[in-house]
C-alpha positions as CSV (number, residue, x, y, z in Angstrom):
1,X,24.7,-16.5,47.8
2,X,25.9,-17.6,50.9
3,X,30.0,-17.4,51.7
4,X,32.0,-19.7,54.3
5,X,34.5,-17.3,56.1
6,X,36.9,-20.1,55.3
7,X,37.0,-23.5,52.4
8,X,36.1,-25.9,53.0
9,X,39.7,-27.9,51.9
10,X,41.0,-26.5,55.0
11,X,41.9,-28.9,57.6
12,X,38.9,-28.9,60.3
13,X,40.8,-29.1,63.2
14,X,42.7,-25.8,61.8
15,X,39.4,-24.0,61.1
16,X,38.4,-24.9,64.7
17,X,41.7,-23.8,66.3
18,X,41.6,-20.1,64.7
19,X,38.0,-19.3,65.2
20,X,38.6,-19.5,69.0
21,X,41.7,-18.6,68.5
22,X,41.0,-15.3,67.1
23,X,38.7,-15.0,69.8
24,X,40.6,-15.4,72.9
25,X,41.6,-12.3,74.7
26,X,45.4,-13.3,74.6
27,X,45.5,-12.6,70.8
28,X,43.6,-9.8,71.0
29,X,45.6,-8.3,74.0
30,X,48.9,-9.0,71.9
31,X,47.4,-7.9,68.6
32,X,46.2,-4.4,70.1
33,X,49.1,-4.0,72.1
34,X,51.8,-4.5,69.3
35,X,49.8,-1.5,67.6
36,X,49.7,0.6,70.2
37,X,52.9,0.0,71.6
38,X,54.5,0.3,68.1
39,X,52.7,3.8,66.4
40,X,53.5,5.7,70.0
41,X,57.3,4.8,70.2
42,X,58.2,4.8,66.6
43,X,56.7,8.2,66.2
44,X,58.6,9.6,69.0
45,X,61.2,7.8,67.8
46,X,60.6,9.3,64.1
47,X,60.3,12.8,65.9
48,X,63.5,12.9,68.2
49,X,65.6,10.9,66.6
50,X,68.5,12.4,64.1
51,X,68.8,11.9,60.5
52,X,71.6,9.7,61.0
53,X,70.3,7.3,63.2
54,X,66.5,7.3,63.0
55,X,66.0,4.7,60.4
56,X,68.0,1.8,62.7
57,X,66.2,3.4,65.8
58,X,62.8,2.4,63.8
59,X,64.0,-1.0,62.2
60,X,65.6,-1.9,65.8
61,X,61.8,-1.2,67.4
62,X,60.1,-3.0,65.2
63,X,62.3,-6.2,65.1
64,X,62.6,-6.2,69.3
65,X,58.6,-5.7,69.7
66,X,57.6,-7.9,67.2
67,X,60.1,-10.4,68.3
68,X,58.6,-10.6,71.9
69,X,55.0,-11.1,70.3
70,X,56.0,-14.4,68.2
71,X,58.7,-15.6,69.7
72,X,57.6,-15.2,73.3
73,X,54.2,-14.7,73.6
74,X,52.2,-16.7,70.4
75,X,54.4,-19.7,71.4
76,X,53.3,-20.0,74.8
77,X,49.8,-20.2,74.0
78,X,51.0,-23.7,73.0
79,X,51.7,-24.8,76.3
80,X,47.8,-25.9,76.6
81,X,47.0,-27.3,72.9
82,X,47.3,-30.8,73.4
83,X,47.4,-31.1,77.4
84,X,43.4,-29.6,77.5
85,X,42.5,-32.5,74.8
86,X,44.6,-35.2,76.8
87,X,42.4,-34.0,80.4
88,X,39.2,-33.4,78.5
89,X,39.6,-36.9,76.9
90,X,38.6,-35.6,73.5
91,X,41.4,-37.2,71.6
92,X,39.8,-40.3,71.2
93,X,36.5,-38.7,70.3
94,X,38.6,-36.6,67.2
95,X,39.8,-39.7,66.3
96,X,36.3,-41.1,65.9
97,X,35.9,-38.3,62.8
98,X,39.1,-39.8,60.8
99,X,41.6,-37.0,62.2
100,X,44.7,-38.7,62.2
101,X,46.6,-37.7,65.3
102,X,49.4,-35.6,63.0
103,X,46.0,-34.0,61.6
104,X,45.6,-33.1,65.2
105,X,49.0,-31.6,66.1
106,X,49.5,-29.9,62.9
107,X,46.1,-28.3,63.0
108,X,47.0,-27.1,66.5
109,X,50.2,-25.8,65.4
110,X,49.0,-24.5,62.2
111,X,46.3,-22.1,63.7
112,X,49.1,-20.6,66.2
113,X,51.1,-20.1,63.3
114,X,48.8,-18.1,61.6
115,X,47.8,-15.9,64.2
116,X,50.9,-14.9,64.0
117,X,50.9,-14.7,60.3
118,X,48.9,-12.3,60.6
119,X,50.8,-10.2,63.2
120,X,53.4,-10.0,60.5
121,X,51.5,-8.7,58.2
122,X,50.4,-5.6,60.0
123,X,54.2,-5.0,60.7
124,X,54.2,-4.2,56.8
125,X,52.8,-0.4,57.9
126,X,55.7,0.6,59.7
127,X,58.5,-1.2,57.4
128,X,56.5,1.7,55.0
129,X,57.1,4.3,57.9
130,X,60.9,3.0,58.1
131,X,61.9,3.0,54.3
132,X,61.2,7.2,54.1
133,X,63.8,7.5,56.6
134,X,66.3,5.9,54.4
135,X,69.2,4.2,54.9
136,X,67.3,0.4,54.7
137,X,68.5,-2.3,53.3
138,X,64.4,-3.7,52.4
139,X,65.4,-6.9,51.2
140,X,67.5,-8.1,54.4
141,X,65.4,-6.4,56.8
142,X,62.3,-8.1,54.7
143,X,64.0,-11.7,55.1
144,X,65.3,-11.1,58.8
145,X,61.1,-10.7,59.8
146,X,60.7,-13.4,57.8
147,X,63.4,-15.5,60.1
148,X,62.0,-14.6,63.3
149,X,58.8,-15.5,61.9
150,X,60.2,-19.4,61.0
151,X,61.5,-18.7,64.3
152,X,58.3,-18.5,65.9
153,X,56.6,-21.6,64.5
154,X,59.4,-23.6,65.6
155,X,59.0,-22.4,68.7
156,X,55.2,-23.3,68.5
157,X,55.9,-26.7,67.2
158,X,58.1,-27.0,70.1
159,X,55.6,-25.8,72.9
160,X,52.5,-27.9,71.0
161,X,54.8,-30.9,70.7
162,X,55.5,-31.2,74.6
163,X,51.6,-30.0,75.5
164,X,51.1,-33.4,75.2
165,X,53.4,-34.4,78.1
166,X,52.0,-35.2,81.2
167,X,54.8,-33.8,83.0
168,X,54.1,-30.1,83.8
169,X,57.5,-28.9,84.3
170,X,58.4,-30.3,81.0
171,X,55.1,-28.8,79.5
172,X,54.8,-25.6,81.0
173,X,57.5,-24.6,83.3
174,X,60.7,-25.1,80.7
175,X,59.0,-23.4,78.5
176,X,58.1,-20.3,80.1
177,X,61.8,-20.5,81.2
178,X,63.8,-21.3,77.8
179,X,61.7,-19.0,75.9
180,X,62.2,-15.4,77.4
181,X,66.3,-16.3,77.9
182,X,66.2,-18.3,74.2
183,X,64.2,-15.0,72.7
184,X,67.3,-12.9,74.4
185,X,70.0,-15.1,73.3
186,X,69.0,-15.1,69.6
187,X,68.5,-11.1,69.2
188,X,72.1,-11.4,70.7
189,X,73.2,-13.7,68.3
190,X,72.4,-11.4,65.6
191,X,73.7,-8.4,67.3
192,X,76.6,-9.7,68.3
193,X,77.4,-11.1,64.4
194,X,76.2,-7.9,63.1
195,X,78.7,-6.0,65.4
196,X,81.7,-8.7,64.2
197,X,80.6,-8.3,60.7
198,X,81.5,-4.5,60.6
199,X,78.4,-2.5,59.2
200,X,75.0,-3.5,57.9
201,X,74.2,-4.9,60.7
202,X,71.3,-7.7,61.2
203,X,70.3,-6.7,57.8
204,X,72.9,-6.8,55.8
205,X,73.8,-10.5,57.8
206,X,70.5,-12.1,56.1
207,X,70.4,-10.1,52.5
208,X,72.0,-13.3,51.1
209,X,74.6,-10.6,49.4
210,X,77.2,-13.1,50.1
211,X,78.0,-16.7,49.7
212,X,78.5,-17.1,54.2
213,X,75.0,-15.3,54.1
214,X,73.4,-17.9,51.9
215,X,74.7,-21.1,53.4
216,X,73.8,-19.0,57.2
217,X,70.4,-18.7,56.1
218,X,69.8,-22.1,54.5
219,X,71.4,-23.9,57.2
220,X,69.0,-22.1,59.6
221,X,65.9,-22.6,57.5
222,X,66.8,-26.3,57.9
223,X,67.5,-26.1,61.1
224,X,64.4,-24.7,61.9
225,X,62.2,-27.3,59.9
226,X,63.5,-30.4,61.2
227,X,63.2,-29.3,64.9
228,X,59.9,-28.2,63.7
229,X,59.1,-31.5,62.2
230,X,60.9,-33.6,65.4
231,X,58.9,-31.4,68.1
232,X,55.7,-32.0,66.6
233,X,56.1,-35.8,66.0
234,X,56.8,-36.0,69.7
235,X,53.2,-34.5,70.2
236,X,52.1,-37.0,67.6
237,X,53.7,-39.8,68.9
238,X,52.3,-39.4,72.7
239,X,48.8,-38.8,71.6
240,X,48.6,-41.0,69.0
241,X,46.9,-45.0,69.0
242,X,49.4,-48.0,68.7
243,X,47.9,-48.7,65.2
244,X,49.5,-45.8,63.5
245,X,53.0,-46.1,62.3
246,X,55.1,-42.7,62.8
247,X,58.6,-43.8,63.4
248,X,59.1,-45.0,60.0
249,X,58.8,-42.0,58.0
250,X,60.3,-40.2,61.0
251,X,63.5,-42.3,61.1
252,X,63.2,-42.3,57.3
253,X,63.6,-38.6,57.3
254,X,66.7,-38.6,59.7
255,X,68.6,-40.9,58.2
256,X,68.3,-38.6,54.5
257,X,69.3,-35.8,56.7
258,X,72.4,-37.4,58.6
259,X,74.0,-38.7,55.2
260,X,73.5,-35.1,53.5
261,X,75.0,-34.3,56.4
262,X,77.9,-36.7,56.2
263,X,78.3,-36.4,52.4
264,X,78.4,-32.4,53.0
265,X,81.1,-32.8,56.0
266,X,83.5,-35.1,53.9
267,X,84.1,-32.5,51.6
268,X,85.6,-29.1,51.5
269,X,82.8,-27.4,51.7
270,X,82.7,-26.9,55.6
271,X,86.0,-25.1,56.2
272,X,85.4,-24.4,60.4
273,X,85.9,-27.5,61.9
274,X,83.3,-26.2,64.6
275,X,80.8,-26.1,62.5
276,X,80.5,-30.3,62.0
277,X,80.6,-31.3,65.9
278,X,77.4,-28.9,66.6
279,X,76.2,-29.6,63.2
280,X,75.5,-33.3,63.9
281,X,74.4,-32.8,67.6
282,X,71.7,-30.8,66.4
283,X,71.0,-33.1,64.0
284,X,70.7,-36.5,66.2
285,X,69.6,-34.5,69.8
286,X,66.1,-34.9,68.2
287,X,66.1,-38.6,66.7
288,X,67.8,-39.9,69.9
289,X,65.3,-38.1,72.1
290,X,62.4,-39.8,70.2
291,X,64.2,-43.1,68.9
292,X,65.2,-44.2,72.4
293,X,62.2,-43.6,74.5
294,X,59.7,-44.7,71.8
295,X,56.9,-47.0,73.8
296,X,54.7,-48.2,71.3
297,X,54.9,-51.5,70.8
298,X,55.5,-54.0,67.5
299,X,52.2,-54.9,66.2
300,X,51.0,-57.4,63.6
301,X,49.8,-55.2,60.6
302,X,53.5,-53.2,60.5
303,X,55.5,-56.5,60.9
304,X,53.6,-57.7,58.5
305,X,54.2,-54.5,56.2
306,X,58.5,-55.4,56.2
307,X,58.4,-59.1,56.0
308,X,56.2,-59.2,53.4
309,X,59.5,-58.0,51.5
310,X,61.6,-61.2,52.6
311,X,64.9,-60.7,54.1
312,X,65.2,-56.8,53.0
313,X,62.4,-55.7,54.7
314,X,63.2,-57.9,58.1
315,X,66.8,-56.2,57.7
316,X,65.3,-52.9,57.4
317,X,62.7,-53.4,60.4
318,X,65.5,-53.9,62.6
319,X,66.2,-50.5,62.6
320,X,62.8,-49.2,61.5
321,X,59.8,-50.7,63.2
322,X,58.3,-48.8,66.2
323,X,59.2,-49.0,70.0
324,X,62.7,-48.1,71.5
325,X,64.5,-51.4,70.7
326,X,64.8,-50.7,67.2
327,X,65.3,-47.1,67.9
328,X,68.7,-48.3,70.0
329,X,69.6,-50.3,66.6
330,X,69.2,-46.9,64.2
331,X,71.0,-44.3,66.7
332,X,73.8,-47.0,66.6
333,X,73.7,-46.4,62.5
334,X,73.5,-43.0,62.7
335,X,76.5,-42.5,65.3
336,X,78.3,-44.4,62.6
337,X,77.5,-42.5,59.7
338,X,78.3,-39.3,61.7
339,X,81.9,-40.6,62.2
340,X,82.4,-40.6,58.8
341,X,83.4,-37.0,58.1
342,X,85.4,-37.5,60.7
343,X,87.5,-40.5,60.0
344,X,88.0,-39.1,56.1
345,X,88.9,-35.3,57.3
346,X,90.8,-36.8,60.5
347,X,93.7,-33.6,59.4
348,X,91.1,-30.8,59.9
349,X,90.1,-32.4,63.5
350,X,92.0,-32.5,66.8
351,X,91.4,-34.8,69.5
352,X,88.9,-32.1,71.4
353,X,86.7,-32.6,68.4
354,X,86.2,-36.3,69.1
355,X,86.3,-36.1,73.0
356,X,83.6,-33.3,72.6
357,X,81.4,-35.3,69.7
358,X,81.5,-38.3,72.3
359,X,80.6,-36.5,75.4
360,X,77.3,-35.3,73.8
361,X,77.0,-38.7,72.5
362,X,77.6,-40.3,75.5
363,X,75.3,-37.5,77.3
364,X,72.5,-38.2,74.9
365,X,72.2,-42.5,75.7
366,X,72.9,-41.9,79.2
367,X,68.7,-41.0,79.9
368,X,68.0,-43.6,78.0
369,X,69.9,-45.6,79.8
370,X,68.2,-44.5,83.0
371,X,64.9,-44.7,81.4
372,X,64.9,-48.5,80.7
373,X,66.8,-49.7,83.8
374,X,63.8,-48.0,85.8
375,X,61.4,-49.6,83.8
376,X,59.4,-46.5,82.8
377,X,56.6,-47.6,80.4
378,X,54.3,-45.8,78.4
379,X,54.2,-41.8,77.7
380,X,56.4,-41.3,80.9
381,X,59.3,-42.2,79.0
382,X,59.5,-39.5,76.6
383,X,59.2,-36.8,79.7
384,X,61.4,-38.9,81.7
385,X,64.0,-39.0,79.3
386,X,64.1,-35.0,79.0
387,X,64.2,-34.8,82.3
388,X,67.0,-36.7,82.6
389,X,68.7,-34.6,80.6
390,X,68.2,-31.5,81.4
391,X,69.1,-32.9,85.4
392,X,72.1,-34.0,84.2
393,X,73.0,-30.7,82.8
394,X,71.6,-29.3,86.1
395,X,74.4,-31.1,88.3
396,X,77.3,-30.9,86.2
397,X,76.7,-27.1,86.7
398,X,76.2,-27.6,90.4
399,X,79.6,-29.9,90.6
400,X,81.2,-27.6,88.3
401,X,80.6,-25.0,90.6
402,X,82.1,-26.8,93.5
403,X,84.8,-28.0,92.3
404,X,86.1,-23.9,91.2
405,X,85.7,-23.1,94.9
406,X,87.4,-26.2,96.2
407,X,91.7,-26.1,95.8
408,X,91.2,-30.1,94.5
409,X,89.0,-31.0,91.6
410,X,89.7,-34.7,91.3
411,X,86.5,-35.3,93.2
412,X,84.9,-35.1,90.0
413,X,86.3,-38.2,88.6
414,X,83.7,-39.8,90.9
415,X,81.1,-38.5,89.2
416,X,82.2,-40.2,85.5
417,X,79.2,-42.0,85.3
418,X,77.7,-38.7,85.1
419,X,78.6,-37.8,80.5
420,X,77.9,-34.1,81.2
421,X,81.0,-34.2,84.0
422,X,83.2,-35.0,81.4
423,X,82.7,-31.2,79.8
424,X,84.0,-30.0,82.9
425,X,86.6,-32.3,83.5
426,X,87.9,-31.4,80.5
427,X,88.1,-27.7,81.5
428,X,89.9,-28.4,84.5
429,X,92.2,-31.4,84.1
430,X,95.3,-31.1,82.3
431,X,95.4,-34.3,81.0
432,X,93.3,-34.3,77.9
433,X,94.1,-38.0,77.0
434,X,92.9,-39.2,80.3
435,X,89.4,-37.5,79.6
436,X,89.0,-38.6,75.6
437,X,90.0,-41.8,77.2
438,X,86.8,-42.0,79.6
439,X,84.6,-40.1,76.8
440,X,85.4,-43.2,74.6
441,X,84.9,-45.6,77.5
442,X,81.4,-44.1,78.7
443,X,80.1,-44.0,75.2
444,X,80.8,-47.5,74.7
445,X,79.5,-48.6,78.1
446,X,76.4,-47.3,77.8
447,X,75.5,-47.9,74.3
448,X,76.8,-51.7,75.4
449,X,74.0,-51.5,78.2
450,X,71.4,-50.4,75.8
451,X,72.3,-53.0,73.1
452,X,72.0,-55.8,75.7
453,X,68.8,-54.7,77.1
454,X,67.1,-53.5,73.1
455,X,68.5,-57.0,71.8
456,X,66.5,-59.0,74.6
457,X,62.9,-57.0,74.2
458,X,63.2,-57.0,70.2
459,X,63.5,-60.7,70.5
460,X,60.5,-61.2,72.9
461,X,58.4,-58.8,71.0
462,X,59.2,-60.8,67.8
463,X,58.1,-63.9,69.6
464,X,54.9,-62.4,70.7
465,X,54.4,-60.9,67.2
466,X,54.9,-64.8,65.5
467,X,52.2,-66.2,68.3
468,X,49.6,-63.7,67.3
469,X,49.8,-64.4,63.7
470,X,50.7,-68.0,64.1
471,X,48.9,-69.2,67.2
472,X,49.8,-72.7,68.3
């Protein structure tokens, strides 16, 4: 009887992935390595180390080695998932055999993922190894492999999502960049809270022995899956033909999370009034990203999907059909419902709370802003857009910088226009007013500008959309 190495229910494009996958020397350097690497130092380790300390000595090994594997390493190899399709223009050809374009991503994500599933697996060995030298607290070292695990396939998702850019510094070069210092400054993280904790260390953080444990670990598991899902649908959305309708579910999805969000933050339950500023920029960093620089346009089938509901469904497509007009229209609701928690717990809140929710407001519309007043059009907006960004960040640093070695910093008012300056200016003036002031001014501005200009091109792609079904 003959036996398929793998079912056939599996996705196709995943099959496909791992078997040259599990081929390429990359895998096989890292998988060999991590052995190697990991059986000479632990048992040195096992051999010179004390009584005392050898068991953390082991577990520290084994979580800094296998850390670099998934969380540097396996990610990268998504730098090139979706780019070699895009150049080899095989995209269209998948299409042709009913793979959906989220088929595609997934399946390219997916097969990463479970390369390195399997590199997790053969840590299992030396947790074995680890538990004789006592001292281990299994079930929080257990679920802290397990984090940097979830760690790793959001990472992927991240890489695989932007292969699909045809920018390569935002492709390849950022990534090879945010991953070694974003690795570091997560085993950090950990280190640093274990060290604050007092005893028990990374371990003892994740065992979910405590009620700050569970909602840590929860928040991050969320955390990690909505970037996850957001990263990927950018790779979905820049590969994907006009005809299929991703921003719906998408902004569907978003909208549940920021009124959890909101419900959550109105209530007692968040006691660090940190917490709901960076809770919320996390949260809409993503949507706004993808909402605003969205360049597929409204076509027939999916306006005809919403008004065939009357007047709810044309209220709904407002903020739900496709394209960055609409996408203006539902980061405009979700700034809203984000104010919420804020306006009903306005006690627990000072006014650096607000200034610093509207600067990364304001700092998110201000590429979008850029974006549509240079006219970018089609997958160039997406890149564009991060770009942006991440050059706005860029020369805030620079002007930050400047201004510390200059004995006058009011040059930087100059450079308002600029949302990012604001953070600094807040750092250096003494008048806080004057900057919540221009925080509130900017944000308005510039989600005035992008009303104006997402008003004017949802009306003309309405009036193209009733000529095509009504033609005159």
């Amino acid at each position: 009887m003959h036996l398929s190495d793998f079912p056939d229910r599996l996705s196709p494009m995943l099959v496909k992935e791992l078997r040259q996958g599990l081929r390429t020397r990359s895998f096989i350097a890292v998988f060999l390595a991590l052995q190697a690497i990991l059986a000479v130092i632990l048992l040195a380790a096992g051999a010179g180390a004390t009584s005392d300390n050898a068991g953390d000595t082991i577990s520290n090994i084994i979580f800094v080695f296998f850390s670099i594997a998934v969380i540097i390493i396996q990610p990268m190899r998504g730098i090139a998932a979706l780019s070699s399709e895009v150049k080899g223009n095989t995209i269209d050809m998948m299409v042709l055999t009913r793979l959906s374009a989220w088929r595609i991503v997934a399946g390219k994500w997916s097969a990463i993922v479970s390369q390195s599933a399997l590199i997790l697996v053969t840590i299992v060995p030396y947790l074995i190894l680890r538990y004789f030298f006592g001292g281990m607290n299994l079930f929080g070292e257990i679920m802290f492999l397990a984090l940097i695990f979830l760690s790793s396939a959001t990472l992927t998702a991240v890489t695989v999502g932007l292969s699909a850019s045809s920018s390569v510094i935002l492709r390849s070069v950022l990534p090879m960049i945010a991953l070694p210092f974003g690795a570091y400054s997560m085993l950090m993280m950990f280190m640093f809270s274990g060290m604050r904790g007092g005893g028990g260390g990374i371990a003892e953080i994740v065992s979910l022995s405590t009620t700050e444990s569970q909602i840590g670990v929860s928040l991050y598991i969320a955390t990690c899956a909505y970037a996850g899902f957001f990263f990927l649908s950018i790779g979905t959305s820049l590969i994907a033909p006009y005809a299929e309708n991703h921003s719906t579910l998408r902004r569907l999805i978003s909208f549940v999370v920021t009124c959890i969000a909101a419900m959550i933050g109105s209530t007692d339950l968040v006691t660090d009034a940190d917490v709901l500023p960076l809770l919320f920029t996390m949260i809409l960093a993503p949507v706004f990203a993808i909402s605003l620089t969205e360049f597929a346009p409204l076509v027939s089938p999916t306006y005809s999907r919403f008004t065939k509901f009357g007047l709810p469904g044309k209220l709904a497509g407002f903020f739900l059909f496709p394209g960055w007009p609409s996408g203006v229209f539902f980061c405009a609701l979700l700034s809203l419902i984000s104010a919420i928690p804020f306006v009903l717990n306005d006690h627990s809140y000072g006014d650096d709370h607000y200034m610093y929710g509207l600067i990364c407001l304001a700092s998110l519309l201000f590429p979008a802003v850029v974006v549509n007043l240079l006219r970018t059009q089609g997958a160039q907006r997406v890149s564009n857009y991060v770009l942006f960004l991440i050059a706005s960040g860029v020369i805030t640093a620079v002007l930050a910088g400047i201004a510390e070695s200059m004995s006058s910093k009011g040059f930087l008012w100059l450079f308002l226009w600029i949302p990012p300056v604001l953070f600094a200016l807040e750092e250096m003036s003494r008048s806080g007013d004057a900057v919540l002031i221009a925080s509130v001014a900017i944000t308005l501005i510039l989600f005035g500008i992008l009303i104006v200009m997402a008003l004017a091109a949802y009306r003309k792609s309405l009036v193209e959309i009733e000529k095509s079904i009504n033609p005159q």
